[in-house]
TORZASE-272473 format. One line per field, with one value per residue (C-alpha): x, y, z; residue number from 1. Coordinates in pm, whole numbers, plus 50000, padded with zeros to 5 digits. Example, Ala and Ser with C-alpha at 12.3 -4.5 7.8 and 13.67 -1.06 7.14 Angstrom:
BEGIN
px: [51230,51367]
py: [49550,49894]
pz: [50780,50714]
pos: [1,2]
END
This chain:
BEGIN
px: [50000,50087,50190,50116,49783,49727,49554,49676,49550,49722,49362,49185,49377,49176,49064,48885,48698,48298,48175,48023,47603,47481,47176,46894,47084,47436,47575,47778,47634,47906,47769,47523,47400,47289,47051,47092,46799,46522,46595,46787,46874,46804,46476,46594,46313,46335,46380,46143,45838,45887,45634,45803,45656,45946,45929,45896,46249,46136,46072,46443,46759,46951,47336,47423,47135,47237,47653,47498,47302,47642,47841,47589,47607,47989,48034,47809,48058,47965,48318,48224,47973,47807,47617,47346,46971,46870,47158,47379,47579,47230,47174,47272,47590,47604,47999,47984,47823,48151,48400,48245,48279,48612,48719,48596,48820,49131,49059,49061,48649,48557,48757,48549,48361,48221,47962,47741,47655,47505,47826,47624,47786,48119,48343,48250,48332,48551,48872,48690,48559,48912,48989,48790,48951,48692,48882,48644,48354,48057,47887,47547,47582,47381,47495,47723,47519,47416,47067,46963,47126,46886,46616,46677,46752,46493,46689,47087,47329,47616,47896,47840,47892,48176,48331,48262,48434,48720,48759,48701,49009,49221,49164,49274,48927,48865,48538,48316,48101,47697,47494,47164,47099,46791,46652,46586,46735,47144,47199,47362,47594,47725,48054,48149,48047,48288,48575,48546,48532,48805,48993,49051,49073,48733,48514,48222,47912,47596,47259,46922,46643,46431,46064,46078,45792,45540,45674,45545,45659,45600,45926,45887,45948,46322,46385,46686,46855,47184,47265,47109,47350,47663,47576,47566,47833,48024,48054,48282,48462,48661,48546,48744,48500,48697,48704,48699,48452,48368,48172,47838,47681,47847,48013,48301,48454,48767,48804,49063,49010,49017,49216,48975,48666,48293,48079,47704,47410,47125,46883,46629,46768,47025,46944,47281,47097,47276,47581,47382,47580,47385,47096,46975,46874,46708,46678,46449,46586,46438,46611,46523,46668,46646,46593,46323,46144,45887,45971,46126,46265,46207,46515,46430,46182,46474,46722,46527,46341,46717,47091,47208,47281,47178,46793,46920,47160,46867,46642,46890,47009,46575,46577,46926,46730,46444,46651,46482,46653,46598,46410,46029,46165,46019,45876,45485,45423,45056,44918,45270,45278,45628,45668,45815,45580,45893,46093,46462,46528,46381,46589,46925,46965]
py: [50000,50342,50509,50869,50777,50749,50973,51162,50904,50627,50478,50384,50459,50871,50705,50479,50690,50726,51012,51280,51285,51557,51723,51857,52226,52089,52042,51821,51631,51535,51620,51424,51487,51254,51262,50982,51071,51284,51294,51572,51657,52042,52177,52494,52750,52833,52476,52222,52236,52115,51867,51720,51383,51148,50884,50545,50337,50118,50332,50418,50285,50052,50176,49901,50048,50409,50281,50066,50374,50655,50395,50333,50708,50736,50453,50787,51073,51179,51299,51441,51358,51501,51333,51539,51490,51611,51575,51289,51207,51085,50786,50461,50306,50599,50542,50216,50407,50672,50407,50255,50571,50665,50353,50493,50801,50598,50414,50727,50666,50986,51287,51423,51284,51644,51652,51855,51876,52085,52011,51871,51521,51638,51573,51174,51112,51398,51183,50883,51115,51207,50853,50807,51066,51307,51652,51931,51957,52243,52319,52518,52805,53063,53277,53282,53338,53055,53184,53279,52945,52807,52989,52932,52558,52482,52171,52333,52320,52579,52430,52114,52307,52434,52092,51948,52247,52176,51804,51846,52095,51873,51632,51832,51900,52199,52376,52633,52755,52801,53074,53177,53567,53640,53991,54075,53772,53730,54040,54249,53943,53873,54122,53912,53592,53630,53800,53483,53227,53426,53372,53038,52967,52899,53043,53141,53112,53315,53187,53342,53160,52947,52877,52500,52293,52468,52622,52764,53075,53362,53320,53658,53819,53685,53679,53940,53970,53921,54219,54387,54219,54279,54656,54648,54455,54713,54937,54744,54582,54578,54247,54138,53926,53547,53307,53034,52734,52436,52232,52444,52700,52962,53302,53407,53696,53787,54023,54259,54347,53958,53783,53523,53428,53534,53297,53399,53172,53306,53157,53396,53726,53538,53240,53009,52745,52821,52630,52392,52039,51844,51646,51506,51167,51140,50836,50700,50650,50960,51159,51510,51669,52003,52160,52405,52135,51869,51621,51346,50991,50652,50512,50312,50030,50019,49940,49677,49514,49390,49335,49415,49808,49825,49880,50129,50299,50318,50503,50749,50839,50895,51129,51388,51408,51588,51818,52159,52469,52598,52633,52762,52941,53276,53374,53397,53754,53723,53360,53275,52916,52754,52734,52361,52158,51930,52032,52099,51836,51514,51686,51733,52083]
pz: [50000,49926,50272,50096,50088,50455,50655,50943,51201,51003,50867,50609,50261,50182,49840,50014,50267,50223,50072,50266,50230,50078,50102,49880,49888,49811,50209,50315,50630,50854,51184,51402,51724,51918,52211,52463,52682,52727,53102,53320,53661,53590,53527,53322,53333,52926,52788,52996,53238,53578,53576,53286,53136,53038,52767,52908,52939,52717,52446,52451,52207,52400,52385,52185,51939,51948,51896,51602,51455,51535,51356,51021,51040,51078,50760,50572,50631,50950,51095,51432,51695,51992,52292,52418,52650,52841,53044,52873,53226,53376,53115,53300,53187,52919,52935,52791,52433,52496,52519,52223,52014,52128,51954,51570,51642,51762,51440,51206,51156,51328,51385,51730,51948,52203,52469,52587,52945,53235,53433,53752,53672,53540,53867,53868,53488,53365,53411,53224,52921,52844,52855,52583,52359,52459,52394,52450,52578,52632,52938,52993,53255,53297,53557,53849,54124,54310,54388,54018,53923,54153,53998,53661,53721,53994,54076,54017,54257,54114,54329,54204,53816,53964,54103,53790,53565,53789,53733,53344,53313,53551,53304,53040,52889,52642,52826,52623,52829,52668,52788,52696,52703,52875,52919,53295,53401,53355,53070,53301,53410,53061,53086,53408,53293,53004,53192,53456,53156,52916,53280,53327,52937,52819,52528,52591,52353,52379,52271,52188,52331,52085,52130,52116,52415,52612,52938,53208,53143,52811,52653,52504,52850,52823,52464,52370,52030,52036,51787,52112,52361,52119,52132,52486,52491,52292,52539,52764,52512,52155,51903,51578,51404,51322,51086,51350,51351,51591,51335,51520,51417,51609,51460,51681,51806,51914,52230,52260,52617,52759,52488,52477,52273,52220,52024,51938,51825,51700,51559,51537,51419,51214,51109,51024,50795,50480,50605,50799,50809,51082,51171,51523,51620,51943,52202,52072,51739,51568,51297,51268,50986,51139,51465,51392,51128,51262,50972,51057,51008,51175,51190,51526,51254,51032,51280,51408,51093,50965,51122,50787,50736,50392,50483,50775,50532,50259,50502,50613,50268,50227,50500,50414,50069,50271,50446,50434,50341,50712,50989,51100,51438,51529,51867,51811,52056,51958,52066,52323,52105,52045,51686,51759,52007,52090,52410,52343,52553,52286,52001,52230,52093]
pos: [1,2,3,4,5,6,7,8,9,10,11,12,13,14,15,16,17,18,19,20,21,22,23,24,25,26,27,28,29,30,31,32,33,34,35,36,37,38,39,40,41,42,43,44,45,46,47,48,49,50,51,52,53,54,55,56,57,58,59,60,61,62,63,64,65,66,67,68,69,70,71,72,73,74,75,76,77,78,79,80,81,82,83,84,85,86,87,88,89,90,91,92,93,94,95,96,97,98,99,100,101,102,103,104,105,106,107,108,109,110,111,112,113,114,115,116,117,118,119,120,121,122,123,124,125,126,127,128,129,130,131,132,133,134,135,136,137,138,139,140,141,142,143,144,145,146,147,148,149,150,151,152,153,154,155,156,157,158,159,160,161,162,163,164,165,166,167,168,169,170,171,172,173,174,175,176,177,178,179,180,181,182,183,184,185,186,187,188,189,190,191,192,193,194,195,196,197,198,199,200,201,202,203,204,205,206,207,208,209,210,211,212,213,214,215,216,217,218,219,220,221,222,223,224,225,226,227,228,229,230,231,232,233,234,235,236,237,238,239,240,241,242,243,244,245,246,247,248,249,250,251,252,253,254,255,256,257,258,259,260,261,262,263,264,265,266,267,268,269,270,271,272,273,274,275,276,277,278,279,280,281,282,283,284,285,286,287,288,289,290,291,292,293,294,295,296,297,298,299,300,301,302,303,304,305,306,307,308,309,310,311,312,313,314,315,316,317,318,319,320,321,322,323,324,325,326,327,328,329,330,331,332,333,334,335,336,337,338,339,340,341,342,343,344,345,346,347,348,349]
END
């Protein structure tokens, strides 16, 4: 064999390597993420109700399923994967599924494998994640103060986050740090928030909130632009925009004043679909081809119905070729209805 031919991880010959599926609009899709459970330990005020109705445990992927599906997926192009929930860390035994994966990027199959996390578990399998050639992860965090954590959580305990931050960069993690901007709530905190984060090494990422699941409360008391927040922002500090990417769909900025960097979301006042290169399978074996859409793909009947892939792989190539353009969000002010019915939580984000 030709040793120019060999990738960077010493692999599969690059010839050889599956093509990347492409969508209806020409994108590559090389990004799933993958929701493990519906379940958290948080109660976040702006994604679920409190009361929350779970799906029944046996209406769940077994790991061995959702490795099976990740891996059909990984055989298609996809190049980097990320475990969501609800709160991945809660799923029994979800380290067995990590392991598993870790293995397709020791063998050149996948090139990340990234979490996302509310931190609350972080301490007790931090070491282990990066034992699994986990190299970054993200963590949700609102604010700093323990009482408004509290609040916004119902269930939080922020020294617990805290703990858990800790453990992740002792085991040489990569933390960026998610935060949703919420008028009247944490908008004043932002400045800090970043200045603590840009501290000890972390990006931080700000996110509008998106009206996806009845809550109990109006969304549209909390919802803040981020062209509004950069403004404000712009007082207090100096941004370069960057070219840098994470895969997401994140714009960054670089700022002057902390050396660190600002990522922004936003979904609603600038919508990122045009270079859109990922789809979402849920627990349950679910494949949404979009976050705001409602269509979606069964891939839970074709997993089972064969142990061959080729039915699997037949059904998934069905569902990229009804990828939509973008998504439906917008915050209704008139009727207070989510314009996705879904909590965030069954789509992992």
């Amino acid at each position: 064999m030709n040793t120019a031919t060999i990738d960077r991880f010493g692999a599969l010959p690059l010839e050889q390597k599956t093509a990347p599926m492409i969508d209806p609009f020409g994108r590559a899709i090389t990004y799933l993420r993958v929701s493990v459970t519906d379940r958290c330990d948080f109660r976040c005020t702006y994604c679920m109700a409190e009361h929350m109705t779970f799906l029944p445990k046996k209406d769940l992927l077994t790991l061995e399923e959702l490795q099976r599906l990740c891996s059909a997926f990984i055989e298609k192009g996809v190049r980097k994967l990320r475990l969501t929930g609800g709160e991945p860390l809660v799923r029994k035994n979800i380290m067995f599924l990590v392991r598993e994966l870790g293995k397709e990027i020791e063998a050149g199959r996948l090139d990340e494998l990234t979490l996302t996390t509310n931190g609350s578990q972080l301490a007790k399998y931090a070491a282990e994640l990066a034992d699994c050639g986990v190299k970054r992860i993200n963590v949700s965090l609102d604010t700093l103060d323990p009482a408004k954590f509290h609040q916004i959580t119902r269930w939080g305990d922020l020294s617990k986050v805290m703990e858990g931050i800790d453990a992740a960069q002792a085991a040489g993690l990569k933390i960026k740090i998610n935060a949703v901007a919420l008028k009247g709530f944490n908008d004043a905190e932002i400045p800090d928030l970043m200045r603590w984060a840009h501290g000890r090494g972390m990006d931080l990422t700000l996110i509008e909130t998106m009206p996806m699941g009845e809550i109990e409360e109006d969304r549209t008391d909390h919802y803040m632009p981020l062209s509004d927040m950069r403004r404000q922002l712009e007082e207090q500090f100096t941004f370069s925009d960057i070219p840098y990417r994470t895969g997401g769909p994140a714009r960054y900025l670089e700022v002057a004043e902390t050396g660190g960097r600002l990522g922004l979301i936003t979904p609603m006042t600038h919508n990122f679909c045009e270079s859109c290169n990922r789809v979402r399978l849920t627990c349950t074996g679910t494949l949404y081809m979009c976050l705001g859409q409602n269509d979606a793909a069964d891939l839970r009947t074709a997993l089972r119905a064969s142990e061959d892939d080729a039915y699997l792989s037949q059904v998934i190539d069905e569902a990229i070729g009804r990828k939509p353009k973008g998504h439906d969000f917008i915050i209704d002010r008139e009727h207070n209805r989510p314009a996705v019915a879904r909590h965030m939580s069954v789509t992992g984000g």
